[in-house]
Backbone as CSV, one residue per row, in Angstrom:
resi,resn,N_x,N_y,N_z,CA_x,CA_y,CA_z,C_x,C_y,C_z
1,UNK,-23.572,95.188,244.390,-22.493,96.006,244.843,-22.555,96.112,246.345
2,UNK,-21.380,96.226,246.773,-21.781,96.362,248.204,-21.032,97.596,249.068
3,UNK,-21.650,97.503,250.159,-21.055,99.133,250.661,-19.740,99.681,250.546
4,UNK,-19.260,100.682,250.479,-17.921,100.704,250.545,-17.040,100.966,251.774
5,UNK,-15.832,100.166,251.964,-15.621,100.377,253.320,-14.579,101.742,253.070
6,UNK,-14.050,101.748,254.066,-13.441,103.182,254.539,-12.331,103.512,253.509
7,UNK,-11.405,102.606,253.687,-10.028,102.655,252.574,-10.632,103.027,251.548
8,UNK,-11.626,102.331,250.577,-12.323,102.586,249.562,-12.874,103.994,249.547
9,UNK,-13.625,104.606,250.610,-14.038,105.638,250.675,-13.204,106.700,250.026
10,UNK,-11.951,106.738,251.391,-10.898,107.439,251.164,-10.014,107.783,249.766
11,UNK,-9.956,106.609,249.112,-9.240,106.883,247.610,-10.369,107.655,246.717
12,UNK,-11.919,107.122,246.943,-12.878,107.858,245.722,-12.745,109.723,246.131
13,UNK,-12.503,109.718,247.866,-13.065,111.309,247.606,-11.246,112.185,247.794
14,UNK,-10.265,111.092,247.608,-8.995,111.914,247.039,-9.331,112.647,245.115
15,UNK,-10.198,111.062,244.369,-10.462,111.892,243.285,-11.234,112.770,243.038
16,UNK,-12.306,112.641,243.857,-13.238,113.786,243.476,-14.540,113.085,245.099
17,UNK,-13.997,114.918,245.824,-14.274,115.018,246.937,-16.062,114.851,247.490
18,UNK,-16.894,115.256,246.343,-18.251,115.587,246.551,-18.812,114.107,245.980
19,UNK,-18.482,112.889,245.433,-19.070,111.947,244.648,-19.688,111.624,246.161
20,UNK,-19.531,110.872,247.147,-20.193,110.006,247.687,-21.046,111.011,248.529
21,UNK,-20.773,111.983,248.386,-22.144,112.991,249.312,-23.363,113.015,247.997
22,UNK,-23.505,112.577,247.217,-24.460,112.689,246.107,-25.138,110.879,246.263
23,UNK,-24.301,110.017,246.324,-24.555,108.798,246.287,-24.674,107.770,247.957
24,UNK,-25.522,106.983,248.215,-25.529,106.453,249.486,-24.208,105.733,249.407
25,UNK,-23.927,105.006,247.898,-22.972,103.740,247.706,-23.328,103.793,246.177
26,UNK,-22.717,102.905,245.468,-22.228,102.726,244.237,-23.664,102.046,243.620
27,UNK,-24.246,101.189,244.505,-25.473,100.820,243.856,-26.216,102.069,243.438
28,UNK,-26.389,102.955,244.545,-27.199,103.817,244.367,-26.823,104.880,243.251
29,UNK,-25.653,104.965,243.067,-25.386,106.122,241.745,-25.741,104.859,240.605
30,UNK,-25.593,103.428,240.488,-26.306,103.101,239.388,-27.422,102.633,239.005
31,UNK,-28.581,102.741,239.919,-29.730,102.803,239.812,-29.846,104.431,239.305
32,UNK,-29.604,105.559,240.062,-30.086,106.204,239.505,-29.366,106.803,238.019
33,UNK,-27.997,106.511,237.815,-27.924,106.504,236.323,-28.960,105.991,235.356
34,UNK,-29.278,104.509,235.281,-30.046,104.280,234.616,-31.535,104.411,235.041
35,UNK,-32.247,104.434,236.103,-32.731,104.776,236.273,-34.156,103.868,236.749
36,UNK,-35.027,103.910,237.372,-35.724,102.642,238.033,-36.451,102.124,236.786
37,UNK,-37.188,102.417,235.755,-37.355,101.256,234.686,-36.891,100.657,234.301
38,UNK,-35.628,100.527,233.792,-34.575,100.253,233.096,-33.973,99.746,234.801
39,UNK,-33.799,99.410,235.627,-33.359,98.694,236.442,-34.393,97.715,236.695
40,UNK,-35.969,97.784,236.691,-36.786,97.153,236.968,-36.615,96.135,235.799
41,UNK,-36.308,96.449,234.987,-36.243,95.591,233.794,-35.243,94.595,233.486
42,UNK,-34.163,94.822,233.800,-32.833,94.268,234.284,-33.286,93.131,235.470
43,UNK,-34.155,93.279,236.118,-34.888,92.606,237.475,-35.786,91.704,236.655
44,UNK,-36.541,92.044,235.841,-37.286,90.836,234.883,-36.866,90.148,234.331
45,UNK,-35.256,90.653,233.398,-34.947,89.818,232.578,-34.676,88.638,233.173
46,UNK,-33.773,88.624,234.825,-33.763,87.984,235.552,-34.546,86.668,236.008
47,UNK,-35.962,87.339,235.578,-36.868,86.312,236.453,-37.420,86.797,237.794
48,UNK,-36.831,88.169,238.090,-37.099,87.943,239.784,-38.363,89.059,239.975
49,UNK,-38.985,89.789,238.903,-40.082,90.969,238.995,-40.891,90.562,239.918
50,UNK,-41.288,89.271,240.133,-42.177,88.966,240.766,-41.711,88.605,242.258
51,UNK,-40.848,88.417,242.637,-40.488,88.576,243.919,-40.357,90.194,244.764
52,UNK,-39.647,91.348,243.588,-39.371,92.078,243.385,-41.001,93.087,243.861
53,UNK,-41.565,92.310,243.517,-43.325,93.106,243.814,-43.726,92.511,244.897
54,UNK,-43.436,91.523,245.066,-43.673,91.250,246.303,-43.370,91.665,247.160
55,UNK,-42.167,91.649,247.347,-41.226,93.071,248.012,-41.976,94.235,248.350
56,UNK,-42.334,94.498,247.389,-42.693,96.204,247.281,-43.859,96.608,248.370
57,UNK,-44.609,95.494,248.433,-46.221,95.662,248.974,-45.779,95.126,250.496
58,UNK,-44.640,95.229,250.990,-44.779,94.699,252.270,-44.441,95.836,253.245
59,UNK,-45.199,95.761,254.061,-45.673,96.530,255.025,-44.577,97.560,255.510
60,UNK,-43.106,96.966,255.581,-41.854,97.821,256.232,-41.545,98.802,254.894
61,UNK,-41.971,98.614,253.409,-41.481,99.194,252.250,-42.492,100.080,251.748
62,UNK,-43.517,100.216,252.655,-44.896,101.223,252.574,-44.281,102.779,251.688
63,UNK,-43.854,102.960,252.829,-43.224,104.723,252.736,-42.008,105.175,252.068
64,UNK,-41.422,103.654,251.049,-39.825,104.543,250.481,-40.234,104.265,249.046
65,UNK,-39.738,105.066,248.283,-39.519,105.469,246.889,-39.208,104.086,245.831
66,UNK,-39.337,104.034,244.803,-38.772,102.973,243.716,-37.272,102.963,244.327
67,UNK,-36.995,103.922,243.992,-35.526,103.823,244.034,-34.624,102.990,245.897
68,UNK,-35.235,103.262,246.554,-35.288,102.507,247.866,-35.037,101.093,248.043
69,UNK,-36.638,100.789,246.990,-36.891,99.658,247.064,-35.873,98.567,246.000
70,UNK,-35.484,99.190,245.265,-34.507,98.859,244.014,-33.318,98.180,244.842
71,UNK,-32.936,99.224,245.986,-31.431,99.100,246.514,-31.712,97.839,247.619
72,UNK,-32.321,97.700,248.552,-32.893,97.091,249.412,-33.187,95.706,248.845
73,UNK,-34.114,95.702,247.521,-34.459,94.169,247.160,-33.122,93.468,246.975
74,UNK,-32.124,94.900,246.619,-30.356,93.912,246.197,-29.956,92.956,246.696
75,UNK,-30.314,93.609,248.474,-29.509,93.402,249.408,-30.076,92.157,250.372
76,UNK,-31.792,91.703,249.656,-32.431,90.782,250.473,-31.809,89.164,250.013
77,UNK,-30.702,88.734,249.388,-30.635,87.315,249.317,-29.106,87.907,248.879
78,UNK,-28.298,86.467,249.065,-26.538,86.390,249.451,-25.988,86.256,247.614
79,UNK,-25.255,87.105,247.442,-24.740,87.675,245.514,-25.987,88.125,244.755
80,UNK,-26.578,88.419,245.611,-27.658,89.234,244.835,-26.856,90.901,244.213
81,UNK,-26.046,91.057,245.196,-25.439,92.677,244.991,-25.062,92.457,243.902
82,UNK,-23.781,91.499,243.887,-22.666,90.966,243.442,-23.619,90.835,241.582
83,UNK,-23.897,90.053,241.875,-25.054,90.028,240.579,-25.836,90.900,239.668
84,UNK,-26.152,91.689,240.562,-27.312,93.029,239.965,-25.859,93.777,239.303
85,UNK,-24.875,94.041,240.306,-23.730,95.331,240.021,-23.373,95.208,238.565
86,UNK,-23.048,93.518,238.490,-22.517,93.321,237.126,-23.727,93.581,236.179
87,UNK,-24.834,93.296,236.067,-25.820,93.615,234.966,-26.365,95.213,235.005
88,UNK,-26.242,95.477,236.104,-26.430,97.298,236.263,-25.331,97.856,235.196
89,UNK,-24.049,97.349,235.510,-23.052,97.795,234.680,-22.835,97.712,233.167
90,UNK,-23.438,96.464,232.970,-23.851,96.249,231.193,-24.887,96.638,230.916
91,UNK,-25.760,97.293,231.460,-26.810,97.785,231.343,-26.397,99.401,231.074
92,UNK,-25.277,100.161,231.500,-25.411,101.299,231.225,-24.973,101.799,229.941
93,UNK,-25.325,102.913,229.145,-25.120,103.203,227.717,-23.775,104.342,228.503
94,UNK,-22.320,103.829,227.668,-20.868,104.383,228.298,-21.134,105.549,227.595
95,UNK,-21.935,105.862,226.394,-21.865,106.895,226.080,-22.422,108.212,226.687
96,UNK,-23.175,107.709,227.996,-24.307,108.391,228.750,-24.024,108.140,229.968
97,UNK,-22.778,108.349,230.588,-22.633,107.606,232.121,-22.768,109.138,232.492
98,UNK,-23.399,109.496,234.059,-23.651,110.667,234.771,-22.215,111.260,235.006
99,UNK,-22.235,112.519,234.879,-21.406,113.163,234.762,-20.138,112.901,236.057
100,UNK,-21.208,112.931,237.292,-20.022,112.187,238.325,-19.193,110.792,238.722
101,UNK,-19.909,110.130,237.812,-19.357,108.746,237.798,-18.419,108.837,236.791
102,UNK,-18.485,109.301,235.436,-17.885,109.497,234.571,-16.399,110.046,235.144
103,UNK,-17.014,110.979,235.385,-15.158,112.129,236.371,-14.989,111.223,237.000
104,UNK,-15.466,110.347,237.851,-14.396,109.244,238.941,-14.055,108.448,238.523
105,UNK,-14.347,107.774,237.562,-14.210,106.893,236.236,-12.390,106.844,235.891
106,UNK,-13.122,108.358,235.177,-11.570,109.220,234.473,-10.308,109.369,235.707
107,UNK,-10.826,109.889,236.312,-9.693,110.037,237.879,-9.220,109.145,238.050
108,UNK,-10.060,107.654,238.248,-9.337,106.431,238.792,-8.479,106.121,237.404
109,UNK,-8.468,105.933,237.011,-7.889,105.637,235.336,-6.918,105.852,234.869
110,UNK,-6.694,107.688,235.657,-5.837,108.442,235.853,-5.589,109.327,234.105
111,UNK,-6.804,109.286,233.703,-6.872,109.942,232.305,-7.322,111.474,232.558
């Protein structure tokens, strides 16, 4: 997934004003929907865990969180976003989407 630019901005917080003050970007509300195992895992099925750890142990990624490192590894090679977004997205149970994604969901939808 990739950042959102401004126009984009602008239409999410006509539906609901507080979503992107909770979220950095869209990756980040779906990592933490599902949540860093279940994203780490999504990263194995892949093949890439092991790059993914490699990642982790390097010196600039010392001091940030799973969840950091989750968003960041996205962003280290070209459709990597593009890639993860779509399996992040089949990865989530619709019956269990976070309550604020859900409402922006519904808003955009116009339901």
């Amino acid at each position: 997934m990739k950042q959102l630019d401004q126009g984009s901005r602008q239409k999410i917080r006509q539906h609901d004003p507080s979503f992107l003050e909770r979220s950095a970007d869209l990756e980040d509300e779906m990592i933490r929907a599902l949540g860093p195992e279940a994203v780490e895992q999504v990263i194995a099925a892949e093949g890439e865990i092991g790059a993914f750890r490699r990642f982790q142990v390097q010196p600039a990624q010392d001091s940030r969180s799973v969840d950091a490192h989750l968003r960041r590894f996205m962003g280290t090679r070209a459709g990597r976003k593009i890639r993860y977004g779509t399996l992040l997205a089949a990865a989530l149970d619709l019956g269990n989407i976070p309550s604020p994604l859900s409402k922006l969901l519904s808003r955009l939808a116009g339901r």
